[in-house]
C-alpha positions as CSV (number, residue, x, y, z in Angstrom):
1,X,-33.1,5.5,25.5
2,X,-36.9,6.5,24.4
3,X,-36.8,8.7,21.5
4,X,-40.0,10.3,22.3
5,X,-38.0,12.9,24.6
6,X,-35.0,12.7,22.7
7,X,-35.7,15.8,20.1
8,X,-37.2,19.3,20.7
9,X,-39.7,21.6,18.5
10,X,-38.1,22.7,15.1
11,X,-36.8,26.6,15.5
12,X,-39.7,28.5,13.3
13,X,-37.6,29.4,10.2
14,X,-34.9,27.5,9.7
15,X,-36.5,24.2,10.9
16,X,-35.6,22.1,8.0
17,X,-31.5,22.6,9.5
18,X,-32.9,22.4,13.1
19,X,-34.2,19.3,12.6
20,X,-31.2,17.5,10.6
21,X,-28.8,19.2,13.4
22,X,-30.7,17.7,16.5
23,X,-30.9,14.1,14.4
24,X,-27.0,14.6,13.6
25,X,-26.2,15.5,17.5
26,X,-28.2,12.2,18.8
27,X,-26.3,10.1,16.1
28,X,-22.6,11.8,17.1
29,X,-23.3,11.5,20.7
30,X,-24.6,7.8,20.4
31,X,-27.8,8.4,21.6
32,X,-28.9,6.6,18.6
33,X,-26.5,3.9,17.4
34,X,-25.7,2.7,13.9
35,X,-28.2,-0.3,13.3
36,X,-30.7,1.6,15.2
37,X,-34.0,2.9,13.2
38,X,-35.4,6.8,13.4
39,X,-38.8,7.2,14.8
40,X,-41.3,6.9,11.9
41,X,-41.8,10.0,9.5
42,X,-45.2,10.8,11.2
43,X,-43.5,10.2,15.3
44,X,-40.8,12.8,14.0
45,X,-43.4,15.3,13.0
46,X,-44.4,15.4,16.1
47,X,-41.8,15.4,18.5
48,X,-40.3,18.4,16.0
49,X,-43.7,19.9,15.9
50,X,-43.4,20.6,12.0
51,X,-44.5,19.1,8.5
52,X,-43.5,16.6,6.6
53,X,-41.5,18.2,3.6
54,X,-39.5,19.9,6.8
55,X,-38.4,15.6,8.1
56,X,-37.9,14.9,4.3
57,X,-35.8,17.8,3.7
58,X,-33.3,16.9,7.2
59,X,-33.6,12.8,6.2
60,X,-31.9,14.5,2.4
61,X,-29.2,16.3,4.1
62,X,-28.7,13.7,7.1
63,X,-28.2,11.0,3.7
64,X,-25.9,12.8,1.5
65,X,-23.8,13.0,5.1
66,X,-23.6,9.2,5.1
67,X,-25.3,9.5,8.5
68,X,-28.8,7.5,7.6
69,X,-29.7,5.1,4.9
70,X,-33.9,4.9,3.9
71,X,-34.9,1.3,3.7
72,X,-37.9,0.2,1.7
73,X,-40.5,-2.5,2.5
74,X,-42.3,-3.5,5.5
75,X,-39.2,-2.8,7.9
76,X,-38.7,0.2,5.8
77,X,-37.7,3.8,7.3
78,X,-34.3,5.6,8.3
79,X,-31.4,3.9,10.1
80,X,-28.3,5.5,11.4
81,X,-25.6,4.3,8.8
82,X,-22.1,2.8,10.1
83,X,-19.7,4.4,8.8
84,X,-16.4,2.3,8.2
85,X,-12.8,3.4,7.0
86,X,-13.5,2.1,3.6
87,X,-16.2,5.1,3.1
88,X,-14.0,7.8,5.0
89,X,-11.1,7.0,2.7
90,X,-13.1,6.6,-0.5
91,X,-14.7,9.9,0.2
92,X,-11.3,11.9,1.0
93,X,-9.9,9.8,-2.2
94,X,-12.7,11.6,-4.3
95,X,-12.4,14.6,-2.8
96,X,-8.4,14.9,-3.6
97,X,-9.0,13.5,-7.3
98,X,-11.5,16.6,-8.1
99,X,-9.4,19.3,-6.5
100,X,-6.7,17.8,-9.3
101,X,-4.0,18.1,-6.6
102,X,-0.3,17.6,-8.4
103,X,1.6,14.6,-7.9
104,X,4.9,16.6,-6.8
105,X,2.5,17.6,-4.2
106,X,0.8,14.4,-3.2
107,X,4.5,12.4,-3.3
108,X,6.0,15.5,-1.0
109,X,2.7,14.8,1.7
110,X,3.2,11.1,1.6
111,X,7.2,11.2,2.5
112,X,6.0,13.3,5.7
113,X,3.6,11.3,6.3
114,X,5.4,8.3,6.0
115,X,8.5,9.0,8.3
116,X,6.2,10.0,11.3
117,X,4.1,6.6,10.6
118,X,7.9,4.8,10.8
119,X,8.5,6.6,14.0
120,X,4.9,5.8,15.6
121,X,5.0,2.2,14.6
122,X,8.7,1.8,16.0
123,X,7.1,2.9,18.6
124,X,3.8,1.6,19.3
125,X,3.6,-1.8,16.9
126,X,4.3,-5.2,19.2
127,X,7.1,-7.4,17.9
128,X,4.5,-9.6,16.2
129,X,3.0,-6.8,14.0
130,X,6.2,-5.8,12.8
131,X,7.7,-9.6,11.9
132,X,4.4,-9.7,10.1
133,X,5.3,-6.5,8.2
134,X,9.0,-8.7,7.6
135,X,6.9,-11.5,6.0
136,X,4.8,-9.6,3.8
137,X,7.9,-8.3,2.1
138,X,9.6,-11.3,1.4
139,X,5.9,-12.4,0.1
140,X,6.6,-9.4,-2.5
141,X,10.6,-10.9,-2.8
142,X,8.7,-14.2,-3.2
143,X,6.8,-12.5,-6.2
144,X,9.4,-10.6,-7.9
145,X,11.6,-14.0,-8.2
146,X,9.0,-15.3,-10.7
147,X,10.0,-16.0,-14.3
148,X,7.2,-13.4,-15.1
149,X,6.1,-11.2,-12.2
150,X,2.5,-10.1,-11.6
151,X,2.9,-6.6,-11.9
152,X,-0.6,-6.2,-10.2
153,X,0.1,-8.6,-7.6
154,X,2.9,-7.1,-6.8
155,X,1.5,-3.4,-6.7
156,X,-1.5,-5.1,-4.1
157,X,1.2,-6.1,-1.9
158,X,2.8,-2.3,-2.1
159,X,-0.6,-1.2,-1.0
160,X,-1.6,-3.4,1.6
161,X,2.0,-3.0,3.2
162,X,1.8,0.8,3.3
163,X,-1.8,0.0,4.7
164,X,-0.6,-2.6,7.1
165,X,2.4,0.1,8.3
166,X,-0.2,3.3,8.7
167,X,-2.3,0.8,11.0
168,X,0.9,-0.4,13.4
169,X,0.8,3.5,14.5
170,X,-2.7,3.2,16.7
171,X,-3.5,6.4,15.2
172,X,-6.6,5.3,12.9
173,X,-6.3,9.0,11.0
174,X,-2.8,8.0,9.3
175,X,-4.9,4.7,8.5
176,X,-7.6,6.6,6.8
177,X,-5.7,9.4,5.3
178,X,-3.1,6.3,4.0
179,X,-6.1,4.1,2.6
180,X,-7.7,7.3,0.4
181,X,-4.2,7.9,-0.7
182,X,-3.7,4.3,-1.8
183,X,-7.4,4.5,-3.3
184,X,-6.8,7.2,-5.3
185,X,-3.0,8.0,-5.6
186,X,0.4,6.1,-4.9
187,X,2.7,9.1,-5.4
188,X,3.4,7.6,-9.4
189,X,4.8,4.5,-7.0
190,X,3.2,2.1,-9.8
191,X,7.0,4.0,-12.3
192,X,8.9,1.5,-10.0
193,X,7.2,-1.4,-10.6
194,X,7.3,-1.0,-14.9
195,X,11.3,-0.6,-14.6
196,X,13.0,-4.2,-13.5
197,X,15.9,-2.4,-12.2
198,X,13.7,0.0,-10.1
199,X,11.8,-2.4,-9.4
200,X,14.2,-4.8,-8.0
201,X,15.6,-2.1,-6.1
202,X,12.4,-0.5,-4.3
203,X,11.2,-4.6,-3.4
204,X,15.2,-4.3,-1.7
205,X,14.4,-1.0,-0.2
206,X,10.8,-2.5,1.3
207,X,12.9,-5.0,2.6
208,X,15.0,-2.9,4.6
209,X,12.8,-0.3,5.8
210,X,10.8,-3.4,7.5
211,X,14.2,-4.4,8.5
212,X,15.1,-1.4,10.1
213,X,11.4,-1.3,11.9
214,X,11.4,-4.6,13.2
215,X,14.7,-3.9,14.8
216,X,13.2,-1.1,16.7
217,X,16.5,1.7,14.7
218,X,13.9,4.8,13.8
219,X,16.8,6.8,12.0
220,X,17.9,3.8,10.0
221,X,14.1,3.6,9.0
222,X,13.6,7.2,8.4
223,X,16.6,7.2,6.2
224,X,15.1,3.8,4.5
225,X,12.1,6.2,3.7
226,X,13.7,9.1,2.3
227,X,15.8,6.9,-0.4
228,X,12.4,5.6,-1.3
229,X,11.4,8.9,-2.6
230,X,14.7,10.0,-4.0
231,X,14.6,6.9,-6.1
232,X,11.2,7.6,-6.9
233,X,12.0,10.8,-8.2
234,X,14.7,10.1,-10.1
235,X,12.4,7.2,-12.0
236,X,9.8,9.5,-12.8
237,X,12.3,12.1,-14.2
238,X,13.7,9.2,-16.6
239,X,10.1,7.8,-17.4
240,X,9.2,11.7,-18.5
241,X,12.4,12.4,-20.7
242,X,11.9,8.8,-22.2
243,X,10.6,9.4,-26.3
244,X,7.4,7.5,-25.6
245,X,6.7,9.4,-22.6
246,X,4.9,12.1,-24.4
247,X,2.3,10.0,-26.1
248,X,2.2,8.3,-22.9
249,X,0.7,11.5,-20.6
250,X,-1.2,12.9,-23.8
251,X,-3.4,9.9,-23.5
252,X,-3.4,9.1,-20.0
253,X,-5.2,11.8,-17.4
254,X,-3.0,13.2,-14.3
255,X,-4.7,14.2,-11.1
């Protein structure tokens, strides 16, 4: 498309917005695709008929969007930015962390969350999606049978399966929202793995809910899911009323 006709004048008084809003349509609307340079600061001037403090001031708000990225040097100027999952979930995980949201609350979301991502990849996964699924757990059984587990090993795994689940439901929402939860919360999953008998038992209870998924039974899976968070809860109640557990939250920070 030629970007000489692509913008119109600034409106006189709130150009600055105008401009960044016009910019942000033809990004959204993939008139200019990510990879793809602005026009130069001077060009932009004049297809928007203003100065150059109102450009700078639209590049500023189109950046702190994530929309454009300015490049230096020769091939220097603004580029429409891609924007992956990675920086959608990183920016939701940020965004939960500074609104201090509880864990009661975050651990009640992600059991309703997960049994509608059961039910949609029952549902939508292919056979060889959800055998995968299988095989990644009995990579984490493979794990736990170690003289000495690797606790952080083991807690990768926990996230990339609950990753690996969100993406089997073709929805790539639950695959963001689930990614920013595992960047920045895990419900206080990381209580099973310190305990060896909870531990043993949520690795068993991984193991079945893929079990239950693979074999296409959505109320065997949904049930699966919901003794995953009763056990949680009942771990986190004994981690709190253990002696240790005081000195434990007094120097650790919640969220």
């Amino acid at each position: 498309m030629n970007l000489d006709s692509l913008f119109t004048p600034a409106q006189v008084g709130r150009a600055g917005e105008d401009v960044a809003l016009q910019i942000e349509s033809a990004i959204l609307n993939e008139k200019i695709m990510p990879g793809e340079g602005l026009p130069s600061e001077r060009e932009l001037q004049v297809q928007f008929q203003t100065g150059r403090g109102v450009i700078r001031e639209a590049m500023r708000a189109l950046k702190q969007k994530g929309l454009v990225e300015i490049r230096k040097g020769a091939k220097g100027g603004a580029y429409v930015k891609q924007i992956d999952v990675d920086n959608a979930s990183e920016s939701l995980a940020l965004f939960l962390k500074q609104q201090h949201v509880g864990l009661a609350d975050i651990a009640e979301f992600r059991e309703s969350l997960d049994h509608t991502i059961v039910l949609l990849a029952i549902a939508r996964a292919d056979s060889s999606e959800k055998q995968q699924l299988v095989d990644e757990v009995e990579k984490m059984r493979a794990c736990l049978k170690l003289p000495e587990p690797d606790m952080e090993t083991l807690g990768e795994i926990d996230r990339e399966l609950n990753i690996r689940l969100a993406k089997m439901t073709r929805n790539p929402i639950f695959e963001w929202i689930m990614q920013a939860l595992q960047l920045g919360f895990s419900s206080q999953d990381y209580a099973l793995y310190d305990d060896l008998d909870y531990r043993q038992k949520t690795v068993a209870n991984w193991a079945e809910t893929a079990h239950y998924i693979a074999a296409n039974e959505p109320l065997r899976a949904r049930a699966s899911v919901g003794a995953h968070y009763v056990m949680l809860q009942r771990c986190v109640e004994e981690a709190r009323n253990r002696p240790e557990a005081s000195d434990k939250q007094a120097a650790e920070p919640t969220y």
